[in-house]
C-alpha positions in Angstrom: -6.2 4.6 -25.3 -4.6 6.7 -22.7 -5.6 5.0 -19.2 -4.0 7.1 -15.6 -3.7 5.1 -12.5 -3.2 6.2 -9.4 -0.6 4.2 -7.3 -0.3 4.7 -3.5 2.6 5.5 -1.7 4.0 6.6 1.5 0.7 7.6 3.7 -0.8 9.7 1.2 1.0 10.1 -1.7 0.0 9.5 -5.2 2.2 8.2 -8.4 0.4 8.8 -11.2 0.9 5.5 -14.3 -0.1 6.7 -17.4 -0.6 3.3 -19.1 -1.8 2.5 -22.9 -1.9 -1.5 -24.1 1.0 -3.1 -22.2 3.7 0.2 -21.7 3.6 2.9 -19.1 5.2 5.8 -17.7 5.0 7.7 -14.1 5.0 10.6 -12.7 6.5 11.7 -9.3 7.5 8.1 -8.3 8.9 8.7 -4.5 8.7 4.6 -4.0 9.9 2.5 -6.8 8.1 -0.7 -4.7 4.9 -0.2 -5.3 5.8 0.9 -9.1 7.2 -2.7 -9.2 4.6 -4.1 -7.9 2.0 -2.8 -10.1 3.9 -2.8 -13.3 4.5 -6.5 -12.7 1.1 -7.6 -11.9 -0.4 -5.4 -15.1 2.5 -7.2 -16.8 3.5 -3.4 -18.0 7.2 -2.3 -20.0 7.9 1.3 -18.2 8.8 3.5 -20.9 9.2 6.8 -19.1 9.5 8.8 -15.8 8.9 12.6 -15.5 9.4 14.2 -12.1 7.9 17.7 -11.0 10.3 18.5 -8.3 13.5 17.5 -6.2 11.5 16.2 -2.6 12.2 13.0 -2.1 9.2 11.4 -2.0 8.5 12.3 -5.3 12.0 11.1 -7.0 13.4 8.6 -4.6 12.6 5.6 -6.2 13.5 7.2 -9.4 17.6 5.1 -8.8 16.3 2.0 -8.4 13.5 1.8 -11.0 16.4 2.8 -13.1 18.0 -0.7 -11.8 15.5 -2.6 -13.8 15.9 -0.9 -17.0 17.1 2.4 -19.0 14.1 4.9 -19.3 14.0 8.6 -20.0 13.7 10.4 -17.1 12.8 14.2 -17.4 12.5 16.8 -14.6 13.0 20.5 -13.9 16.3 22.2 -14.7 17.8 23.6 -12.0 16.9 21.5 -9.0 19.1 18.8 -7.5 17.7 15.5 -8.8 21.0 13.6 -10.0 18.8 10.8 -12.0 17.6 13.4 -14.7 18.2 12.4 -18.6 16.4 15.4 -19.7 16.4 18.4 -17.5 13.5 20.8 -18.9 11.9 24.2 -18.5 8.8 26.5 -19.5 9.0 26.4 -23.2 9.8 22.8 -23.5 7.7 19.9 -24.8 8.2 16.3 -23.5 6.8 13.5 -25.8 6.2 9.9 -25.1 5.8 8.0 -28.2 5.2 5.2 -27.4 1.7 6.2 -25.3 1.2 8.6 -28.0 1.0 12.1 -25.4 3.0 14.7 -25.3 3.1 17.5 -22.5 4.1 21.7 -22.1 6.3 21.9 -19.2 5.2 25.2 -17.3 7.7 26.6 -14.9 6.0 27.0 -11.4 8.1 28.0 -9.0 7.5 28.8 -5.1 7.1 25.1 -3.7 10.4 24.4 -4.3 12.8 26.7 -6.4 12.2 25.4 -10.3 9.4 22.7 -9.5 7.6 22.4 -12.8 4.0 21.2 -14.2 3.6 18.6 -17.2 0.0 19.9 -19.3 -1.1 17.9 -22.3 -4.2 15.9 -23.0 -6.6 18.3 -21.3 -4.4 16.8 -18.1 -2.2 18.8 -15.8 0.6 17.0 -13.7 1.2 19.3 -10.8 2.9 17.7 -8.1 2.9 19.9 -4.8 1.9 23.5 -6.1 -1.8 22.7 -6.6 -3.3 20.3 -4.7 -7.6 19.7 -4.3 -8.9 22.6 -2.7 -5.4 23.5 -1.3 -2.0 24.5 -2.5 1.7 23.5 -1.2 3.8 25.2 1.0 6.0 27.9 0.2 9.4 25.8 0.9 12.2 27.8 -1.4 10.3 30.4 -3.4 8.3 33.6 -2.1 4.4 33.9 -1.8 4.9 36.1 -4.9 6.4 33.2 -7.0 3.6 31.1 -6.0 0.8 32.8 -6.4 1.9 33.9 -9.9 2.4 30.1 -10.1 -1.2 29.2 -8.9 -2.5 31.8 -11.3 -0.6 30.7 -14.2 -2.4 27.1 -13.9 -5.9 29.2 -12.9 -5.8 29.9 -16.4 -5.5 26.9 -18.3 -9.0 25.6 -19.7 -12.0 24.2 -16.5 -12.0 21.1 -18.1 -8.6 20.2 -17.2 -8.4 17.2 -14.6 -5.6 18.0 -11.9 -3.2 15.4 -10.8 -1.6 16.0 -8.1 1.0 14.5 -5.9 -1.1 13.8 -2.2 -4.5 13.4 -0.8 -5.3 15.9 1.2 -8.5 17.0 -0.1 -10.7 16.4 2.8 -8.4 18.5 5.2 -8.2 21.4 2.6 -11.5 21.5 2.4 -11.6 21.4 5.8 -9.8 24.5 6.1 -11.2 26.5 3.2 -14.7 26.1 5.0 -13.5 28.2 7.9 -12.0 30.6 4.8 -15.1 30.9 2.8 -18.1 29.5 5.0 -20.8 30.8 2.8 -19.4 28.5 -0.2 -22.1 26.1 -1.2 -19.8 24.5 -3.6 -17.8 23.9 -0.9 -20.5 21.6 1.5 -21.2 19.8 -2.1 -17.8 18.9 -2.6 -17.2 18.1 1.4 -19.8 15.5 0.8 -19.0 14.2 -2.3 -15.7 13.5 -1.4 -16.2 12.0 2.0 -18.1 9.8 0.8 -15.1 8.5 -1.9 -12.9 8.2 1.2 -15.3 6.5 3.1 -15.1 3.9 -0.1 -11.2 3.8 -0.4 -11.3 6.1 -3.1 -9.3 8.8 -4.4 -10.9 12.4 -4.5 -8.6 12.8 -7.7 -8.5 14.1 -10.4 -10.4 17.0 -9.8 -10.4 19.7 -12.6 -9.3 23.3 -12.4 -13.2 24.5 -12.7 -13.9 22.7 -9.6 -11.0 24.6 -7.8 -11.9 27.8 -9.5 -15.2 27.4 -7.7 -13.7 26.0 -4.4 -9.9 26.2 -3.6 -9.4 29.3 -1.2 -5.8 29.8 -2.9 -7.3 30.3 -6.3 -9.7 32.9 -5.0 -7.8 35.5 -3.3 -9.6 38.4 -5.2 -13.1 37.1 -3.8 -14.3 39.1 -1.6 -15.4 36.7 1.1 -11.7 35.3 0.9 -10.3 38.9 1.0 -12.5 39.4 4.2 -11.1 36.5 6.1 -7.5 37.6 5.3 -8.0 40.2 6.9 -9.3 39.0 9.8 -6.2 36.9 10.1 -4.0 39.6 9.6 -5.6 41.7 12.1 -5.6 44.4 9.2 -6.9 45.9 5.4 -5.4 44.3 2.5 -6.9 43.9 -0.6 -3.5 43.1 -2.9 -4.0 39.3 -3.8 -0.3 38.6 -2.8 -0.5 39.5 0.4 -4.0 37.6 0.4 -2.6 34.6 -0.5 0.0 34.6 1.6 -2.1 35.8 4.7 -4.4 32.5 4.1 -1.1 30.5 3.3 0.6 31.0 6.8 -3.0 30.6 8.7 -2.9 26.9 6.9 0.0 26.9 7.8 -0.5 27.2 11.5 -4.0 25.5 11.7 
């Protein structure tokens, strides 16, 4: 049976193991140390590695893990990441027999300029484009691209659990508070959550109905979210784009 396993690196980054009996593969794995580590002491055979964008603290441990033994490595096509045996793109399914799971591969860009998603198993692998309650920077794409990335994982089923690459769930919901401050949803999941950091726990995976009901970035037609762009902005806008990307640089500067 499929098990995922979050493994900490960095300050507050996440490589997801997907593990079944003794084999595994990751996902984003910017340290190979703690990778190491953990597939030692679970006394696990790594079998894959798929990577959702070029930032380095998502594929920089990808040479070295390599070091230990040969493994398909897949990532997005046209994005710098010299380790890549199978370079893949929307339309594109990536299989790993050995766990038994295969995944879609949705193009999303804006984060970075081709950074892609990994959806199979009711799970999506999203690395910095969704995050808990927030979304990623706008790095080497426009607020267009990203938004129309955002809403291309908005409509994938609620029950899908969202992995993404960092913790940063209390601060985003932090901010989207001061965004929509009449969201109950919002206070529920503030305390929720706090109280699984408080524990040493992760706030993830969360599922795409959860940020439907609470993630500012996937409710730029709201009209409470709509309203505090404009405050921002100092003006009327009601397109989504320009929405999003009003409540994007206010994040950005907060």
């Amino acid at each position: 049976m499929l098990e995922i396993v979050p493994v900490k690196a960095f300050k507050d980054n996440y490589i997801w193991t997907l593990r079944d009996g003794k084999l595994a593969a990751v996902v984003d794995p910017g340290d190979a140390r703690p990778v190491i580590d953990y597939l030692a002491r679970e006394k696990l055979d790594l079998v894959a590695i798929l990577a959702t964008h070029h930032h380095a603290d998502h594929v920089g441990g990808i040479p070295e893990l390599l070091e230990r033994g040969r493994v398909p490595v897949y990532g997005p096509r046209g994005e710098p990441i010299e380790s890549l045996t199978r370079a893949v793109g929307e339309g594109d399914t990536v299989t790993i027999p050995e766990l038994g799971v295969s995944f879609a591969v949705l193009d999303i860009p804006g984060h970075t300029r081709a950074h892609i998603a990994y959806y199979g198993a009711d799970c999506l692998f999203c690395g910095d484009t969704l995050f808990a309650c927030g979304c990623g920077r706008v790095f080497e794409g426009t607020p267009g691209q990203m938004y129309a990335s955002l809403e291309k994982l908005r409509a994938l089923p609620d029950s899908t659990r969202v992995y993404c690459g960092h913790e940063y769930t209390l601060a985003n919901i932090g901010f989207a508070r001061r965004v929509e401050p009449g969201n109950a949803a919002l206070s529920a999941r503030e305390a929720r959550d706090r109280k699984l950091r408080e524990a040493g726990e992760p706030t993830l995976p969360t599922t795409l109905g959860e940020e439907k009901a609470t993630n500012p970035f996937l409710r730029c037609l709201e009209p409470a979210v709509v309203e505090s762009a404009n405050k921002y902005l100092g003006a009327r806008a009601a397109d989504p784009v320009r929405v999003f990307a009003a409540i994007r640089d206010w994040k950005n500067r907060s």
